[in-house]
The first five atom37 places (N, CA, C, CB, O) and aatype in JSON, in Angstrom:
{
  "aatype": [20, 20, 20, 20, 20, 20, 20, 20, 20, 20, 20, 20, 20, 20, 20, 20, 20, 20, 20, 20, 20, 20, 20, 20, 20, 20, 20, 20, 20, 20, 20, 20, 20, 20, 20, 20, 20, 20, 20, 20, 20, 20, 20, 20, 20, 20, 20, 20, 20, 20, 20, 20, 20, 20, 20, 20, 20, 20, 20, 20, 20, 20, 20, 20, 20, 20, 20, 20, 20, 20, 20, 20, 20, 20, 20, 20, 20, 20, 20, 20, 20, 20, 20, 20, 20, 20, 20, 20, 20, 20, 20, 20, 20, 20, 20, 20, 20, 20, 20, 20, 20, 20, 20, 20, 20, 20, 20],
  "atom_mask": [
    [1, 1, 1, 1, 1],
    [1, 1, 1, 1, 1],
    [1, 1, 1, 1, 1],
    [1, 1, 1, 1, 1],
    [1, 1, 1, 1, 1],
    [1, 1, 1, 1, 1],
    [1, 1, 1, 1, 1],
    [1, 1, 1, 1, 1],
    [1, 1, 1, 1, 1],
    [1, 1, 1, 1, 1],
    [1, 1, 1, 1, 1],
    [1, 1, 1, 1, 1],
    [1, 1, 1, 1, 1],
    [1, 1, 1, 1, 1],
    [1, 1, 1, 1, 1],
    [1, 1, 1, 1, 1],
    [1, 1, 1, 1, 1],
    [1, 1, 1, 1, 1],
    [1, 1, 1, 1, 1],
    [1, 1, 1, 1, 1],
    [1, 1, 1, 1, 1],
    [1, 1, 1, 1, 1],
    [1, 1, 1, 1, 1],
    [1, 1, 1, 1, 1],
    [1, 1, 1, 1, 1],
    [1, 1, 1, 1, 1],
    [1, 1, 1, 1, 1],
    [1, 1, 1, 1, 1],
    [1, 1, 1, 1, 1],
    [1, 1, 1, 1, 1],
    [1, 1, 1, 1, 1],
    [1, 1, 1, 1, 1],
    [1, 1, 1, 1, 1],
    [1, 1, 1, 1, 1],
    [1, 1, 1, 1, 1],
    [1, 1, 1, 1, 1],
    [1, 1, 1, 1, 1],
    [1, 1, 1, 1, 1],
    [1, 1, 1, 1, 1],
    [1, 1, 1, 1, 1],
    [1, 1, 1, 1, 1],
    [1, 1, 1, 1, 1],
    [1, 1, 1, 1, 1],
    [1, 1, 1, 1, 1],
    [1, 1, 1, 1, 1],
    [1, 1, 1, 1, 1],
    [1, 1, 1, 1, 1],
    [1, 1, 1, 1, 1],
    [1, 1, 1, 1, 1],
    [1, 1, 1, 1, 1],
    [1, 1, 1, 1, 1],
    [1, 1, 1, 1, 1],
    [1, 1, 1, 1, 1],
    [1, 1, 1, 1, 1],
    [1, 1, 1, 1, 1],
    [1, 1, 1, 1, 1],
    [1, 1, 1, 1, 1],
    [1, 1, 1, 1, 1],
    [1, 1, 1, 1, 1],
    [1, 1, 1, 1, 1],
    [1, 1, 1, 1, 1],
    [1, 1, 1, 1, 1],
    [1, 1, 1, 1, 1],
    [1, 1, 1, 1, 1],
    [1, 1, 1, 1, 1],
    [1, 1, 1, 1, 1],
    [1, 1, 1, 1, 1],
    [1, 1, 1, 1, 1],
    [1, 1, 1, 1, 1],
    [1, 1, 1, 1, 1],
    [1, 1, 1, 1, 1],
    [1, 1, 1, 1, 1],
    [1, 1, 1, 1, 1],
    [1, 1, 1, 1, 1],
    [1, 1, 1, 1, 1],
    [1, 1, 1, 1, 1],
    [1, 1, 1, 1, 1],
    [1, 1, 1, 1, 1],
    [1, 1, 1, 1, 1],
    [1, 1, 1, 1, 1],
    [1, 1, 1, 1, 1],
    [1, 1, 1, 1, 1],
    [1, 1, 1, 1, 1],
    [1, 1, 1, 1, 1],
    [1, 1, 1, 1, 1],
    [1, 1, 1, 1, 1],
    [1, 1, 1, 1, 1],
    [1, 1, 1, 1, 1],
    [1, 1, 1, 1, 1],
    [1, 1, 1, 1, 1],
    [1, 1, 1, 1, 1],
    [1, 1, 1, 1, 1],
    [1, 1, 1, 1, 1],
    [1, 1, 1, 1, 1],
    [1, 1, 1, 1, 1],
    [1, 1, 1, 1, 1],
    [1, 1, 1, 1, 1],
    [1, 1, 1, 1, 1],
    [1, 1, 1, 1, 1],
    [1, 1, 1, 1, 1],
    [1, 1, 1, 1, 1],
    [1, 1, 1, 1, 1],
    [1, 1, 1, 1, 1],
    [1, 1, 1, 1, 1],
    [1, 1, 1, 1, 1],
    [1, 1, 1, 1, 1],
    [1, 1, 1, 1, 1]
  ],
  "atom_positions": [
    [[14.55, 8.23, 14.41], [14.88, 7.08, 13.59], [15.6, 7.55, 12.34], [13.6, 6.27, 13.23], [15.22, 8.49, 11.63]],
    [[16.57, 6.89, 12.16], [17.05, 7.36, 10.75], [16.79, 6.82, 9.82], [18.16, 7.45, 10.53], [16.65, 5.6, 9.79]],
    [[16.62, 7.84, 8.44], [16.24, 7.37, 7.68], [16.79, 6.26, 6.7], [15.94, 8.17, 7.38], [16.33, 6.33, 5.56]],
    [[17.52, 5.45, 6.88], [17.56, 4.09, 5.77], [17.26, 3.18, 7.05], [19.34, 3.66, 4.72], [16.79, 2.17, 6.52]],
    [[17.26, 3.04, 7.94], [16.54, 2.24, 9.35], [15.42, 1.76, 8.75], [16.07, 3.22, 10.8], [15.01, 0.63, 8.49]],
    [[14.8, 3.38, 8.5], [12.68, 3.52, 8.36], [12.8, 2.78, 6.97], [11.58, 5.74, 8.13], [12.17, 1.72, 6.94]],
    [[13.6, 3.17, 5.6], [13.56, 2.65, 4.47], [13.24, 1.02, 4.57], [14.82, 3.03, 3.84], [12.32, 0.44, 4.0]],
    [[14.42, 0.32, 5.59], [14.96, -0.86, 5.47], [13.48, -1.57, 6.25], [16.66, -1.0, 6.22], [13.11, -2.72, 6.01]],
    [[12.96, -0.9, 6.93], [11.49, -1.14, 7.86], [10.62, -1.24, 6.95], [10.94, 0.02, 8.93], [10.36, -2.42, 6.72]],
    [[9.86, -0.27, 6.11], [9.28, 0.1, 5.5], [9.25, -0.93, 3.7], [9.73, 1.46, 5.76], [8.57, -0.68, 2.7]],
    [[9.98, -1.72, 3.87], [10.28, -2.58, 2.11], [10.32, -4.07, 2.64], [12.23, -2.13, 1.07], [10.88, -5.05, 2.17]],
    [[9.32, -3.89, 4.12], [9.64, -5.41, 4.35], [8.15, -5.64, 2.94], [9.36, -6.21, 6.61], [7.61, -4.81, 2.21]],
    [[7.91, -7.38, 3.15], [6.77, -7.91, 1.97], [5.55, -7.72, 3.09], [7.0, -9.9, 1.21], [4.41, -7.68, 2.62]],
    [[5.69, -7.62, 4.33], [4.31, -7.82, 5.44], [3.99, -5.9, 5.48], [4.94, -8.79, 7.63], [4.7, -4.96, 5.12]],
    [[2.91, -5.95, 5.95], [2.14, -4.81, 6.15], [2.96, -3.9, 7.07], [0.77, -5.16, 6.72], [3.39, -4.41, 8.11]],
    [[3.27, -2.43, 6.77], [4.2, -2.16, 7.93], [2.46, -0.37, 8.24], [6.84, -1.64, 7.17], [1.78, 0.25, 7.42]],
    [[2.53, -0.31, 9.75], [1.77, 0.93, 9.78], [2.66, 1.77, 10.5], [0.35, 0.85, 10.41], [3.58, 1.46, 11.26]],
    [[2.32, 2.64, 10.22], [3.35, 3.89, 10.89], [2.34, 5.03, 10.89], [4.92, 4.38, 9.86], [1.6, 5.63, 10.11]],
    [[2.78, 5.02, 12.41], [2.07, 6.15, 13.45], [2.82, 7.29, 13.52], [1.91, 5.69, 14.95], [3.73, 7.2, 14.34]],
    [[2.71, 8.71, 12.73], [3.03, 10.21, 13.08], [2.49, 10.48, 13.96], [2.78, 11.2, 12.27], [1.26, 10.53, 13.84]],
    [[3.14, 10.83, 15.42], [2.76, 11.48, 16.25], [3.2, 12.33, 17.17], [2.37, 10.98, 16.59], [4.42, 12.23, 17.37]],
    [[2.71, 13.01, 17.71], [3.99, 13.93, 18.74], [3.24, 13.77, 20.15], [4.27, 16.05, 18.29], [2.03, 13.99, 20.18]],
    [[3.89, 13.4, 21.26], [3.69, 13.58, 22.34], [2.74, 14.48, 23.25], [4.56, 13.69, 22.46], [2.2, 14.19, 24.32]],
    [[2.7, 15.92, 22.35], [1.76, 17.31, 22.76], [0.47, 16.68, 22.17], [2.25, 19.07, 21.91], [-0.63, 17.21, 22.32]],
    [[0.63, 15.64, 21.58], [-0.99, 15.77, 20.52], [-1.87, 14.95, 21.61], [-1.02, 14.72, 18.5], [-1.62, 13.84, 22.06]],
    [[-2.73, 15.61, 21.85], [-4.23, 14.81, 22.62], [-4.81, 13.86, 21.79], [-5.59, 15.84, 22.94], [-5.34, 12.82, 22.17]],
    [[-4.67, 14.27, 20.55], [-5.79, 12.73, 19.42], [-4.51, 11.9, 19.22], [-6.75, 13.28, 17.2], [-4.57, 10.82, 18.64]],
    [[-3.27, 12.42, 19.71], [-2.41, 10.92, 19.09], [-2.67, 10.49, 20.83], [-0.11, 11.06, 18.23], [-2.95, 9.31, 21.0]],
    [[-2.61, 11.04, 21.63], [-2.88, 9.99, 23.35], [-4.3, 9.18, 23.2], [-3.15, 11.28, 25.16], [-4.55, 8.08, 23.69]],
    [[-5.3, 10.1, 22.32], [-6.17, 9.21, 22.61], [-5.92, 7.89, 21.44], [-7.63, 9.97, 22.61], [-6.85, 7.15, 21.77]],
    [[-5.35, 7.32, 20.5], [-5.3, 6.6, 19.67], [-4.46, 5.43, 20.09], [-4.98, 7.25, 18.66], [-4.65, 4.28, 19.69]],
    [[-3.4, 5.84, 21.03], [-1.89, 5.47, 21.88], [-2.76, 3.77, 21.8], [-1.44, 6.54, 24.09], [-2.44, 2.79, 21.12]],
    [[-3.83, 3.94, 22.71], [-4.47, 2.3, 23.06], [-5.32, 1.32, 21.96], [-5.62, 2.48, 24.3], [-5.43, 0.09, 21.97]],
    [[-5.91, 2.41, 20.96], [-6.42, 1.88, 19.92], [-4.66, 0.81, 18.95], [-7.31, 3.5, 19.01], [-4.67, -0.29, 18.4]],
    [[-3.67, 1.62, 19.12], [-2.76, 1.22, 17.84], [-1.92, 0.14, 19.3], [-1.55, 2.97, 16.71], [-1.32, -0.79, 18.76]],
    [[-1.83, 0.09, 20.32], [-1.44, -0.75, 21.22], [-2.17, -2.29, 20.74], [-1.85, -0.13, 22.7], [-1.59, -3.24, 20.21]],
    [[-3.32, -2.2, 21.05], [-4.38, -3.14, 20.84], [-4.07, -3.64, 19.18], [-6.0, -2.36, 21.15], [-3.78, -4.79, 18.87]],
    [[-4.18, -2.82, 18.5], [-3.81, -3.45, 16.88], [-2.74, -4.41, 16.98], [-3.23, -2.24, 15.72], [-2.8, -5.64, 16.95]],
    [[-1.84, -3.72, 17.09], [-0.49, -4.36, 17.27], [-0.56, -5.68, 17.85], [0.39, -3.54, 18.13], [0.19, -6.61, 17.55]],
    [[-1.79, -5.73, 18.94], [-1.02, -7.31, 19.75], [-2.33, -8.2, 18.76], [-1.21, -7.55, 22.34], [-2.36, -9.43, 18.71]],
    [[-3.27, -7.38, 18.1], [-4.17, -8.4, 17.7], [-3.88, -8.58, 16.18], [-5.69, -8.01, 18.03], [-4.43, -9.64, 15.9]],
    [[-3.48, -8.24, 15.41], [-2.72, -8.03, 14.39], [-1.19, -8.41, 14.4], [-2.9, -6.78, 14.16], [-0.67, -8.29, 13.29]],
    [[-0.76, -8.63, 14.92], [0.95, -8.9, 14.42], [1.17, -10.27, 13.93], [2.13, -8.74, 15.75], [2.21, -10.78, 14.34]],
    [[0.27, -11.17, 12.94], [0.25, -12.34, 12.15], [0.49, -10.82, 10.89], [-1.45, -13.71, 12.23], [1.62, -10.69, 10.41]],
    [[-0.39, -9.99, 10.55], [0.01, -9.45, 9.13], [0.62, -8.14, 9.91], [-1.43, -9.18, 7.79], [1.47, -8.01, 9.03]],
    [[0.81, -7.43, 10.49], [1.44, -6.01, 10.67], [2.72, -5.36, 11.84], [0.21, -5.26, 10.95], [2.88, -5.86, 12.95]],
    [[3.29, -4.53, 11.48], [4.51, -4.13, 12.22], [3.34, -2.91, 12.53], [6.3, -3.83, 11.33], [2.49, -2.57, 11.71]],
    [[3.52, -2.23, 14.22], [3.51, -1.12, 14.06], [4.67, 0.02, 14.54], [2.46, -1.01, 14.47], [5.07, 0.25, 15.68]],
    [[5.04, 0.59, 13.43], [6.04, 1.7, 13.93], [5.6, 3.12, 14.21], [7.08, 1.86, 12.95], [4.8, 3.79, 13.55]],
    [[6.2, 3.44, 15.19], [5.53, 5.3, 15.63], [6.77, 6.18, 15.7], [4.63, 5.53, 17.52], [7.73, 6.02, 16.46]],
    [[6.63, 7.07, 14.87], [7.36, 7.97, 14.74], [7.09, 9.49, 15.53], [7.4, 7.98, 13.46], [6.01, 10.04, 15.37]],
    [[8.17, 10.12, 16.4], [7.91, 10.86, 16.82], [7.91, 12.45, 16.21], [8.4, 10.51, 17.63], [8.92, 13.1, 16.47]],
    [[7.13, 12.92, 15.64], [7.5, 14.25, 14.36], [8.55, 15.23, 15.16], [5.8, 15.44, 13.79], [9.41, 15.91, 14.6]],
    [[8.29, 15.18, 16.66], [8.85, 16.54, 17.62], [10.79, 16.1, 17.5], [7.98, 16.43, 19.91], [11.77, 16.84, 17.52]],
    [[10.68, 14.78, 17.38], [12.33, 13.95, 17.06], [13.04, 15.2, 16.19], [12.22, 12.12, 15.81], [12.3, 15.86, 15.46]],
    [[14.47, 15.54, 16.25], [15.24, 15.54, 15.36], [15.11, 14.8, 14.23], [16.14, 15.36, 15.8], [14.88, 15.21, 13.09]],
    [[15.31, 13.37, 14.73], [16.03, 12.35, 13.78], [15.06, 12.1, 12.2], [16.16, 10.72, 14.78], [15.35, 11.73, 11.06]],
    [[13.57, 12.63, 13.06], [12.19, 12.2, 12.29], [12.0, 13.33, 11.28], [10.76, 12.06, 13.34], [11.28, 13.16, 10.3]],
    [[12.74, 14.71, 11.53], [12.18, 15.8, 10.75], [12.61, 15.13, 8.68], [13.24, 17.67, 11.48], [11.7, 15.23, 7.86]],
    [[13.69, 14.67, 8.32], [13.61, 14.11, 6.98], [12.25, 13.52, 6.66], [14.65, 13.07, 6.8], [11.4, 13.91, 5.86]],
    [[12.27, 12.72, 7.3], [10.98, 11.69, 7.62], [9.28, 12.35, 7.25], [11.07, 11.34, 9.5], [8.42, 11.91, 6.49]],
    [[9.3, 13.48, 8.11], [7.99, 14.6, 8.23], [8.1, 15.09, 6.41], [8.41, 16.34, 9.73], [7.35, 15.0, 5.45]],
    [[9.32, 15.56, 6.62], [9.11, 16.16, 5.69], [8.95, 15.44, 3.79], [10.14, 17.02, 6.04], [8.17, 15.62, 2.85]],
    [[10.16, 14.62, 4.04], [9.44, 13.31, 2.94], [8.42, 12.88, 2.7], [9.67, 12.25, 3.05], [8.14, 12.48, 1.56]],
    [[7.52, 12.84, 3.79], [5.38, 12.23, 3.64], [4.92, 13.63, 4.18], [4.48, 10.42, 5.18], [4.13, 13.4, 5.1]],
    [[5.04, 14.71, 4.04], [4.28, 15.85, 4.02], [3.63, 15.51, 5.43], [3.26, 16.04, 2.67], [2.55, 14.97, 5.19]],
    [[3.83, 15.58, 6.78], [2.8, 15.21, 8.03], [3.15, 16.61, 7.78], [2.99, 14.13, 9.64], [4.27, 17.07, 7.57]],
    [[1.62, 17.42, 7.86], [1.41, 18.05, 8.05], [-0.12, 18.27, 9.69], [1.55, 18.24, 6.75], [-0.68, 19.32, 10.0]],
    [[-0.28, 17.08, 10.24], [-1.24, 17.08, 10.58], [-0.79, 15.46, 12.1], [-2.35, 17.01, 9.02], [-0.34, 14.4, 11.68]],
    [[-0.94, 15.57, 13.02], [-1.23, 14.37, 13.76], [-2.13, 14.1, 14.65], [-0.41, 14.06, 14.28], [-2.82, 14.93, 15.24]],
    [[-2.14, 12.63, 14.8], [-1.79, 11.49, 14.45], [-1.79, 11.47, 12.67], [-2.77, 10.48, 15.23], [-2.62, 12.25, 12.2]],
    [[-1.12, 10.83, 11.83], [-1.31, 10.51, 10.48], [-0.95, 8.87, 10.5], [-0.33, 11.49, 9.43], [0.14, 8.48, 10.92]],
    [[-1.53, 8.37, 10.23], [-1.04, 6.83, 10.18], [-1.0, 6.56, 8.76], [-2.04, 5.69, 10.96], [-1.93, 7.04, 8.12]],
    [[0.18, 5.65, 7.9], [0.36, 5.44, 6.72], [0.75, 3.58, 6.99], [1.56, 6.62, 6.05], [1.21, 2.9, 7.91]],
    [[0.31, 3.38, 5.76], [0.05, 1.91, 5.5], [0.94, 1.54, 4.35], [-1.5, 1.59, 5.16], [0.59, 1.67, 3.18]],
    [[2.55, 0.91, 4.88], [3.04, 0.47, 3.13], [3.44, -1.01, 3.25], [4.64, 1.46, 2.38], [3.3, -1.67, 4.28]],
    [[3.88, -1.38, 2.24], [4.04, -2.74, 1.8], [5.14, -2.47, 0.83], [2.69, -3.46, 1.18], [4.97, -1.48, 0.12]],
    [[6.41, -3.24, 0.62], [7.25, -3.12, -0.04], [7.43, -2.01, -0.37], [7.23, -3.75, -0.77], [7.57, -1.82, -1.58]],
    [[7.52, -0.71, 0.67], [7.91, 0.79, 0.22], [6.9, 1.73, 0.11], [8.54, 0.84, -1.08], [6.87, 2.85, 0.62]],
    [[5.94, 1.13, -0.7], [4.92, 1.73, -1.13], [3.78, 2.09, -0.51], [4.66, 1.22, -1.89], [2.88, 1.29, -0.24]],
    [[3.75, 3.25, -0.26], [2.28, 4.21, 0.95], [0.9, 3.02, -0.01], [1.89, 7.2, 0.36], [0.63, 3.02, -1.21]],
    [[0.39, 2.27, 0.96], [-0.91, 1.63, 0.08], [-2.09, 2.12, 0.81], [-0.99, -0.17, 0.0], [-3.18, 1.76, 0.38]],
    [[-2.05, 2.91, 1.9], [-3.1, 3.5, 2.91], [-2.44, 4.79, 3.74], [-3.57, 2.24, 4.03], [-1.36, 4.75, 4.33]],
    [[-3.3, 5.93, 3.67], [-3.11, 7.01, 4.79], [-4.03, 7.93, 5.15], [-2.13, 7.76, 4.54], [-4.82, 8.53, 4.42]],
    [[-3.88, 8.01, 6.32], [-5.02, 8.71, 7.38], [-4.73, 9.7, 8.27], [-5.58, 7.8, 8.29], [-3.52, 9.91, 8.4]],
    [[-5.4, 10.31, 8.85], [-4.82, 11.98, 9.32], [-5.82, 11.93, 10.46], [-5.09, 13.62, 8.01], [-6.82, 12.27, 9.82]],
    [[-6.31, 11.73, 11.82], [-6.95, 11.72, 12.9], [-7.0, 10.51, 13.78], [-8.04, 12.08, 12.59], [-6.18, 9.6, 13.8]],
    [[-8.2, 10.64, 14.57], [-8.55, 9.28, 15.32], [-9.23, 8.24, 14.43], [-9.55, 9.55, 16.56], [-9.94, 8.63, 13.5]],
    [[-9.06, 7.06, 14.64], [-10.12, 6.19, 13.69], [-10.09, 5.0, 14.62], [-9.6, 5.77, 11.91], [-9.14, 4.8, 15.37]],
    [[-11.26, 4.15, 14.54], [-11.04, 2.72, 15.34], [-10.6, 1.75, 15.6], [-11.4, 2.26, 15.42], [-9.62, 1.64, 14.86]],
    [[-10.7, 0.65, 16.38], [-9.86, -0.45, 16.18], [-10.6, -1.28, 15.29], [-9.44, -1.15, 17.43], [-9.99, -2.25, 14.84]],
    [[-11.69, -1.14, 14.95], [-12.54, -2.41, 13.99], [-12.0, -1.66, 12.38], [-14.91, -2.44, 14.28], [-11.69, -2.4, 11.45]],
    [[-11.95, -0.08, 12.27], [-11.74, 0.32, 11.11], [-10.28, -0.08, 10.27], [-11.94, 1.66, 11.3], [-10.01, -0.51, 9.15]],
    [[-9.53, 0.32, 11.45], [-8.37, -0.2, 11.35], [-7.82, -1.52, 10.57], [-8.16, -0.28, 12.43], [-7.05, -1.66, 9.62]],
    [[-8.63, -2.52, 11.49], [-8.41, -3.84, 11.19], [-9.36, -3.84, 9.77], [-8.85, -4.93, 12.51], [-8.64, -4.38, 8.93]],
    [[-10.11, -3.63, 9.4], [-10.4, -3.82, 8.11], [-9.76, -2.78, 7.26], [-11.79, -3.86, 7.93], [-9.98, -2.99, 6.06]],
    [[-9.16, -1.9, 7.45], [-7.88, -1.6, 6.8], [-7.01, -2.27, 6.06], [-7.25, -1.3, 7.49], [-6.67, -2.23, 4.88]],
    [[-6.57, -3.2, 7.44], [-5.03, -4.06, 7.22], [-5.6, -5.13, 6.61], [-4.01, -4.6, 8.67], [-4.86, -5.53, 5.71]],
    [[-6.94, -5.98, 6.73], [-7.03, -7.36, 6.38], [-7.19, -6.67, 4.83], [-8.39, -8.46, 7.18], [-6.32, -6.96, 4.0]],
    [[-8.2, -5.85, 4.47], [-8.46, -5.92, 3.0], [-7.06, -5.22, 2.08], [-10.01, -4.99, 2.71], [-7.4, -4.83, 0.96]],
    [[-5.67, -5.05, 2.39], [-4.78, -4.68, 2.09], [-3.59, -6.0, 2.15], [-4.7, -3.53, 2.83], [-2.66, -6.23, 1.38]],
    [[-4.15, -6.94, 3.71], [-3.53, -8.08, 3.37], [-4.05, -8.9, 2.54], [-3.29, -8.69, 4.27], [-3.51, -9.97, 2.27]],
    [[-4.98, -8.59, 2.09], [-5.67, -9.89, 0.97], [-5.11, -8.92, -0.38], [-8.02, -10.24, 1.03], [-6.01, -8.53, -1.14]],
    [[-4.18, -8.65, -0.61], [-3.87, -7.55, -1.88], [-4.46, -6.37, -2.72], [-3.7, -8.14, -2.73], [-3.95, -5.62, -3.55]],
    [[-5.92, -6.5, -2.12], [-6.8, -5.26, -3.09], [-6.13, -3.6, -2.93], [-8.72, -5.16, -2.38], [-5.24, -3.54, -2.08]],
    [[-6.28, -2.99, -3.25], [-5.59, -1.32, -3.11], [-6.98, -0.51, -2.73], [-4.74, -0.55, -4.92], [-8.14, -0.76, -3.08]],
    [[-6.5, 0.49, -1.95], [-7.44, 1.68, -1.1], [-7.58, 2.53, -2.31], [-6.64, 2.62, 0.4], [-8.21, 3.58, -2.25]]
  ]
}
């Protein structure tokens, strides 16, 4: 993905999550169905985008948010990282993630 694409993604006003992951990673396969499931039960407040780190296109990207680690999932709103996470986590955690971020409070 290039980067003013991700920018122009990333500054919408709705919740955007973005999934670091690489294909080799076993905890991003096991998460694959957890962030599937978000997505279809969640998309009144959230986009989810997945970025592939192993990409060419993604290495600016990696290297701009420091993934040093995947899965990393980051949470922004008008640009701004308002949530980020580095492993597996659930679908109930998740979603109270996004709702208490869509009701405006900060992590």
């Amino acid at each position: 993905m290039r980067t003013t694409d991700f920018n122009n993604i990333i500054t919408a006003e709705r919740l955007i999550l973005v999934d670091f992951y690489a294909l080799w990673c076993g905890a991003c396969r096991v998460i694959d169905p957890t962030l599937d499931r978000l997505a279809l039960a969640m998309s009144d407040i959230t986009t989810v985008l997945r970025i592939d780190i192993s990409s060419a296109s993604s290495s600016d990207l990696v290297r701009r948010y420091n993934i040093v680690s995947v899965p990393t999932l980051m949470l922004f709103r008008r640009g701004e990282v308002c949530w980020r996470y580095s492993g597996v986590i659930s679908f109930e955690r998740l979603c109270r993630v996004l709702r208490r971020h869509n009701a405006g409070s900060t992590y």
